[in-house]
Every structure is written in C-alpha cells, then in structure tokens.
C-alpha positions in Angstrom: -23.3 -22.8 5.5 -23.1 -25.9 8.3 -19.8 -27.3 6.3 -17.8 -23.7 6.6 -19.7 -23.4 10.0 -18.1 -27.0 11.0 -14.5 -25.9 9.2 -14.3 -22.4 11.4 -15.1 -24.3 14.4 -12.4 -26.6 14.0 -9.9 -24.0 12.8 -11.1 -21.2 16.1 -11.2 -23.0 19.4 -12.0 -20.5 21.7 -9.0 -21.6 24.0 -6.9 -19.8 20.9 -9.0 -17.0 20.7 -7.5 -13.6 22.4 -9.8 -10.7 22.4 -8.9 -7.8 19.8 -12.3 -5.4 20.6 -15.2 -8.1 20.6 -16.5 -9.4 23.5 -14.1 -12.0 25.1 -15.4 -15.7 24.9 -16.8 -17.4 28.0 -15.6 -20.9 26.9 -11.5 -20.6 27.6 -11.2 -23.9 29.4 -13.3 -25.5 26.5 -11.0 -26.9 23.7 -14.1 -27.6 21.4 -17.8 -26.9 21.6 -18.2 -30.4 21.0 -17.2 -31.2 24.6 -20.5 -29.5 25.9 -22.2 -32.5 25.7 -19.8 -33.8 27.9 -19.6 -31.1 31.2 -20.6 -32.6 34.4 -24.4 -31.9 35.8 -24.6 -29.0 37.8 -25.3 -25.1 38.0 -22.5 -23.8 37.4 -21.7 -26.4 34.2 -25.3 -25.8 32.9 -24.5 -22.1 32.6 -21.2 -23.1 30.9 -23.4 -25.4 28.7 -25.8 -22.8 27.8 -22.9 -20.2 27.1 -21.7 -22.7 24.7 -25.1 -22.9 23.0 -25.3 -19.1 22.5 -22.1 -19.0 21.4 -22.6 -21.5 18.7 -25.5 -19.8 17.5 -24.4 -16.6 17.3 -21.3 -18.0 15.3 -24.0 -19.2 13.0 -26.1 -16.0 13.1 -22.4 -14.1 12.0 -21.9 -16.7 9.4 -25.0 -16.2 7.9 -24.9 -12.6 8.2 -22.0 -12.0 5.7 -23.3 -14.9 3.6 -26.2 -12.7 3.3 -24.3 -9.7 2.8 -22.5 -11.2 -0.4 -19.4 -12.8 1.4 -18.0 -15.9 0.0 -17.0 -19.4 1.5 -13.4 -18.6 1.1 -13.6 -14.9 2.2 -15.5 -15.7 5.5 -13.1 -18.0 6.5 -10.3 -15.1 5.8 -12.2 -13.0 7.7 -12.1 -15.4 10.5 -8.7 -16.5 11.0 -7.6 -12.5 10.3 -10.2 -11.5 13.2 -11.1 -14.9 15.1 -13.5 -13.1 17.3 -15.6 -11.4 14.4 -17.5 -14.7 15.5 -18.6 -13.0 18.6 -19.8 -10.2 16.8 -23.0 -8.4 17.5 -24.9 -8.1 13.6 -26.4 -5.2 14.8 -23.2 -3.5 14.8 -22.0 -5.0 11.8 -24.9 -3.7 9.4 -24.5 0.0 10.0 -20.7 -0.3 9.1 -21.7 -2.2 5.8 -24.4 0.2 5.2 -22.4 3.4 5.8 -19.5 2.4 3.3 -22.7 1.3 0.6 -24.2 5.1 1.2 -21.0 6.2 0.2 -21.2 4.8 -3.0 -19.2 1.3 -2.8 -21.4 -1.6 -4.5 -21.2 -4.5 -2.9 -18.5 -6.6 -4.9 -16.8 -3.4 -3.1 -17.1 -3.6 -0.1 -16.7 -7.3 0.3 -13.0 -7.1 -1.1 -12.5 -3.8 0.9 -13.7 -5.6 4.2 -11.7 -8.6 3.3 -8.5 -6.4 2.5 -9.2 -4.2 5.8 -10.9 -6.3 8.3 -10.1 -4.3 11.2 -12.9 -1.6 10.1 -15.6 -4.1 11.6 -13.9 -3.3 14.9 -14.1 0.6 14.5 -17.0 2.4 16.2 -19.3 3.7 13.1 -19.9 6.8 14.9 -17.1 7.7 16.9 -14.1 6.7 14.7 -15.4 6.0 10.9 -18.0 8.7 10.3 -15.3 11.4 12.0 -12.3 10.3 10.0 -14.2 10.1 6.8 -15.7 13.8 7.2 -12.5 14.9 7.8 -10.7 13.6 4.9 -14.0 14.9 2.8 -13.2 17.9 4.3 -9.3 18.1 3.2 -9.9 16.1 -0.2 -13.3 17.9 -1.4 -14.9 14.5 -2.9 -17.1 11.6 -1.6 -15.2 9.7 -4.2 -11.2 11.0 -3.7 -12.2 10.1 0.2 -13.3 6.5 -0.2 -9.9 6.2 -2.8 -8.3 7.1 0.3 -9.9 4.8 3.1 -9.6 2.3 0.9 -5.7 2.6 0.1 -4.9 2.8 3.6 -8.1 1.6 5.5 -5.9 1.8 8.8 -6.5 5.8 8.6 -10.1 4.6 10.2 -8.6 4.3 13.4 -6.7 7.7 13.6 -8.1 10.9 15.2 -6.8 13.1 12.5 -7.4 16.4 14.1 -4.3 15.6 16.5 -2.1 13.3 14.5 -3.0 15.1 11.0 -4.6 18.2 11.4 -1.2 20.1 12.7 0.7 18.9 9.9 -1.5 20.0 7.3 -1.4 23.6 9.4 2.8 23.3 8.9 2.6 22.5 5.4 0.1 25.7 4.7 2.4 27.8 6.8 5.1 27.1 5.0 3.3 28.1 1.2 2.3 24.4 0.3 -0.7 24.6 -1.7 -4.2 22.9 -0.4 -4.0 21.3 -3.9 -0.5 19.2 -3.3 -1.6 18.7 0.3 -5.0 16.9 -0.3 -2.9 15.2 -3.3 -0.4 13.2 -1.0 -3.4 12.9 1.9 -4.7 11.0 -0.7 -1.6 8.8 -1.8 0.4 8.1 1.2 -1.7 9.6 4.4 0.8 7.6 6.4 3.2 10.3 5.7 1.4 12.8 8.0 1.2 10.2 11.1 4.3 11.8 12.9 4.8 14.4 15.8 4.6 17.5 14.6 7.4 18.5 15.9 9.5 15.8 13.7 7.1 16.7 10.9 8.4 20.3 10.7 11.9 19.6 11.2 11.5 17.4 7.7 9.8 20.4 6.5 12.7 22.7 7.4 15.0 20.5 5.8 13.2 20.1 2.6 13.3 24.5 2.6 16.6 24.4 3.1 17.4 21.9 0.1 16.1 24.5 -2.0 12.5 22.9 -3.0 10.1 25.2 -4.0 7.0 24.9 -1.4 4.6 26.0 -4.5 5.5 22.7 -6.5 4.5 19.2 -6.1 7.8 18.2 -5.5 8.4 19.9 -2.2 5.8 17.8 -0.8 7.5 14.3 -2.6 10.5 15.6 -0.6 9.1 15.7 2.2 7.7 12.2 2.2 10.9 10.5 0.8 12.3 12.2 3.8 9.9 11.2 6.2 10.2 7.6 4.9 13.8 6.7 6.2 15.7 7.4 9.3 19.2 9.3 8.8 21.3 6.4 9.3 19.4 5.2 6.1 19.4 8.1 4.2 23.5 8.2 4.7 24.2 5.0 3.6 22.1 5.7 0.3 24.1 8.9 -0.2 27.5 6.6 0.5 26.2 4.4 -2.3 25.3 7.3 -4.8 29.0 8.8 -4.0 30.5 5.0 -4.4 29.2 5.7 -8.2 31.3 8.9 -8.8 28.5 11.3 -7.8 29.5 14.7 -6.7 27.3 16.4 -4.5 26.2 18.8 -6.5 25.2 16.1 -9.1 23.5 13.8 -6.2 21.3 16.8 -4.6 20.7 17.4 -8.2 19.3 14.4 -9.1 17.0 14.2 -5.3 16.0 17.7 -6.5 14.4 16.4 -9.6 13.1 13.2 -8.6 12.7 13.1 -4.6 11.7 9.5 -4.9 14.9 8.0 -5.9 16.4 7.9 -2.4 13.2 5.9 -0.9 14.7 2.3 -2.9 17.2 0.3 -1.4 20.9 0.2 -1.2 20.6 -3.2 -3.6 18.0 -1.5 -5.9 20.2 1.2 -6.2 23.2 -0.6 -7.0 21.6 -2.5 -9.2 20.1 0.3 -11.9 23.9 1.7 -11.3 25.5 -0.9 -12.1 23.0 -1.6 -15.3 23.3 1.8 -16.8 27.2 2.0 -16.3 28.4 -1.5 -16.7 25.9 -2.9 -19.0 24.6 0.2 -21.3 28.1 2.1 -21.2 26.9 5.6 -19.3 28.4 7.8 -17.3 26.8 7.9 -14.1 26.7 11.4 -14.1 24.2 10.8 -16.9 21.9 8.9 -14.7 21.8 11.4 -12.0 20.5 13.4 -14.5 17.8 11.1 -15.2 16.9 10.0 -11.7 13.8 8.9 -12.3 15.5 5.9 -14.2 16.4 3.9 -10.6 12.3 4.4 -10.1 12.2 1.8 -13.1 12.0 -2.0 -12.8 15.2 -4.3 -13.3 13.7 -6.9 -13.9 10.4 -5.7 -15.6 11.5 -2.9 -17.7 15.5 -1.9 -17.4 16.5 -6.1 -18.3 13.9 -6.5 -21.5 14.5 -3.3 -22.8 18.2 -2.9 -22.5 18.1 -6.3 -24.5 16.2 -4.4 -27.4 18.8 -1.6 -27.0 22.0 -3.6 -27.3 20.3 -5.7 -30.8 19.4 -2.1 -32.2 23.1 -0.9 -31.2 24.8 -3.8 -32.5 22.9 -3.4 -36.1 23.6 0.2 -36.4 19.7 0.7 -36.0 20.5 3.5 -33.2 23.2 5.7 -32.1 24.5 5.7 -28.4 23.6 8.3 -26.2 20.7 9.9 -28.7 17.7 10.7 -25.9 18.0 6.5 -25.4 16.6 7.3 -21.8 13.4 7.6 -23.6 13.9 4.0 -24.4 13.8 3.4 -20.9 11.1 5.9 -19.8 8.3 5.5 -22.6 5.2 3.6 -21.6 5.1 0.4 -23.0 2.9 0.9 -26.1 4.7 4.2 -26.6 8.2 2.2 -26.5 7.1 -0.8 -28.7 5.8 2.2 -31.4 9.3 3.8 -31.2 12.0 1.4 -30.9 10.4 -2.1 -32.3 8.2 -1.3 -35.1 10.2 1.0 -37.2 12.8 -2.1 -37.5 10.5 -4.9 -38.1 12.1 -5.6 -41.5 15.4 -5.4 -40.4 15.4 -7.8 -37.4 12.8 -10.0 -37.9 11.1 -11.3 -34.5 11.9 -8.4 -32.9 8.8 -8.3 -31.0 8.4 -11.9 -29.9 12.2 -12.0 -28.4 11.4 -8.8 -26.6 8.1 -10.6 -25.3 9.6 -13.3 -24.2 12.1 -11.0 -22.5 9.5 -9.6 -20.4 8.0 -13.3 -19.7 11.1 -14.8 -18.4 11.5 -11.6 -16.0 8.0 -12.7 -14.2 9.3 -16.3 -13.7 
C-alpha cells in the first residue's frame, strides 16, 4: 500500500485538485505534502502542518479502505485520477454505497468493475439520490435484477430525479397506447432516451404517430429513440444520402418503418453498406431498403468476410444470385458457417480458414 500510496501522491498534488462534491483540500498553496516539513514555525503554519498530516492519513485510511474492499493496485489508481478527491473521502460514507449495491445482489468482483466503470456513484448521496432512482426503476422495470442491468449500463441515471425528467415521459408514452412492456424494455436499454423535456419528448412522439408506427409494437418505441437520437439537420442529410442511392420515398420511409435503427448510423456508415451491396455484390438498392436491417451490420466485421465467401461461391456456380443471399449476411455466425461453408467443403477446399482469416485481417 505505501508504494501506490507514494505513486498517488506524486500523480494528485493538491494544488491540481478542484473539488467535484468532496470536501475541498486545505493545502492549495502546497505543491507536495513533502514540503510540510519545510513551513516556517508559527500558528498559523502549525495548523497548515497538521492539516497536511490529516490529510495524508486519511489518503491512507481511503487507500486502504478500497484495498480492503477488493480494489486493485491498478484500479485505485483509476479511481484516483478519474475522481482526484475520492482521497478526501469520508469511509463512512463510502461503505453504505458499497454495501447497498452488494444487498442488491452484485458480488464483489461486481462492484469493483461497476465502481471503476462509474466512479461518480461514490459522489451520489445513498439516500437521497441512489436508493430513490433505484426504487423507481424497480418500480417501472419489475426486477431487482433488470434494475441493477440498468444502473449498471448507464450508471449516470444515479444522478437523475426521474419523477421529473422520466416520469412524464413514460405518462406520454402510455397515453399514447405504448405498452408498460416496450416502455420498461427501452428504460432498460437506452434510459437516456427519456432525459428530454417533455414537451420535445411528445413532439417525437407525434411524429412517430404520424409515420404510421403502430404504438402496440416494439417498433414504435425504436422510432422514437432513433428519432430522439439526432437533430433534424442530421436526420436530412441521412435522408439526402438514402435519395443519393435511388430511394424513393416511399421505399426510404419503408425501409425506417421496418428497421427504425438504420437512420441512427452515419452518413459514411451509410454510404459505405450502399456502396457494398450495389457496387460490390451487384443489388439494386431498392433491394437493400427492403432489408434495412443490413446497414445495422458491420463492414468490416461481417459485410467484408462474408461478401468474400459470397463472390468464391458465385464464381463456382455453388450459389445463385439474388436466392434469399441476405441471409448470408444476416445469419449468426455459427448459423452462416453451417449454411454457406460446410456444405461446400469438398468443392473449395480451405474454405473455412480463408474465410477466418478474412475476419482476422478485419480486426487489424
């Protein structure tokens, strides 16, 4: 402990320190504890001097305290230069916090990495901010364990008062026929979609209605966050690039009707799985807008090594253009390898191992 002690001490002087909810440090014209030995005689520097004894200590007494509580080396010293004045930290606020999120069924491995991840939940009041915003999602989601799913894939929530930045929306979305179902199922994906006014929150809900979504289905709500995601000037310039591709407007609402999703990727992403599936695979892009859910898919990842497996298979006569091939695209991996590799294992030899070493040179 005295070696990462001695490294956080020379990484946080407390002249660099700037108070983000911990008491502010007493030792601003001190560059490094070190000096104390060093201040001149005299009340007001023996005060000073003893400040920067507590101080010290109590950085040790922290130290300890998450060494204790299952914290690596590397992890405190994250910790520290994420929140500098965690240092400062009173234990005895620290432990309930550690001990709430361990009653809620996180083992310790757990809540080390979700601590790490999140460190702003040690600055959270337990009792006025943590314990309210978790009841409250309980109360929405229905589970202990869908809650802490949710906390921890968006552990800012913790500092939200959800009964005025959440709570109307999820009133809008049941007023307008939206399941409690599809609601609690994107409150526990992407809570970040109901952090708006609610006044800009039901004009995207209007707009959805009047695209003809179907509150009743999960897609309405997928609408509405893909909407909520981008400003208009954004959402324009993606409709320009869809039209640059030869797509109607009938054929682009299509395709956002059946996959909502595929305007939340950029302009280049876009362009890119276009310019694939036209210029390199030989569709129509009319075909694609049927099968939006294709610019979802990887380039590099998935579109690149498979396409590569396609245009061998074409060129052998092993498949015919245009027969369901967006399968090819779309089926989980095991499910594509069973499909379109093995069956022509005799006829193209190595198969496999080019198509694996596809998918390693697209992770370089």
């Amino acid at each position: 402990m005295y070696n990462l002690f001695r490294r956080i001490i020379l990484l946080r002087s407390p002249s660099s320190v700037c108070t983000h909810g911990f008491s502010e440090s007493p030792l601003k014209s001190l560059r490094f504890l070190s000096t104390s030995s060093e201040i001149v005689s005299s009340p007001k520097s023996a005060s000073l001097a003893s400040n920067v004894v507590q101080l010290k200590n109590n950085r040790k007494t922290v130290i300890a305290f998450f060494e204790n509580h299952g914290f690596s080396e590397s992890q405190i010293s994250d910790l520290v230069k994420k929140v500098p004045l965690i240092l400062s930290a009173n234990t005895e606020t620290l432990f309930p916090v550690l001990l709430f999120f361990k009653s809620k069924g996180l083992s310790s491995p757990e809540i080390t990495k979700f601590v790490c991840s999140a460190p702003q939940v040690l600055k959270r009041s337990l009792n006025q901010e943590i314990i309210p915003v978790f009841d409250y999602i309980q109360a929405v989601l229905g589970t202990v364990e869908k809650t802490v799913a949710t906390i921890k894939r968006f552990a800012g929530i913790l500092g939200w008062n959800l009964r005025i930045s959440v709570g109307p929306n999820i009133e809008i979305l049941r007023q307008f026929g939206v399941p409690d179902s599809n609601i609690s199922f994107y409150l526990q994906r992407q809570p970040k979609m109901f952090s708006i006014s609610s006044i800009q929150f039901k004009e995207v809900v209007e707009r959805v209605m009047e695209m003809g979504f179907n509150p009743q289905q999960l897609q309405f709500v997928v609408a509405v966050f893909a909407l909520r995601s981008m400003t208009k000037s954004s959402w324009d310039k993606k409709v320009e690039v869809y039209r640059k591709w030869g797509l109607s407007e009938e054929e682009f609402s299509l395709a956002f009707r059946r996959h909502p999703l595929c305007m939340t990727f950029s302009e280049d992403k876009i362009n890119g799985v276009m310019d694939f599936f036209v210029n390199e695979i030989g569709w129509e892009s009319s075909f694609v807008a049927r099968r939006p859910v294709l610019i979802s898919l990887s380039l590099k990842k998935r579109l690149f090594p498979r396409g590569y497996v396609y245009q061998v298979l074409l060129s052998k006569g092993l498949i015919k253009k245009h027969k369901k091939l967006y399968l090819l695209f779309e089926y989980p991996e095991i499910r594509f390898i069973e499909k379109f590799i093995n069956p022509h294992k005799e006829q193209i030899p190595g198969l496999l191992e080019l198509y694996k070493q596809k998918l390693m040179d697209s992770r370089r």
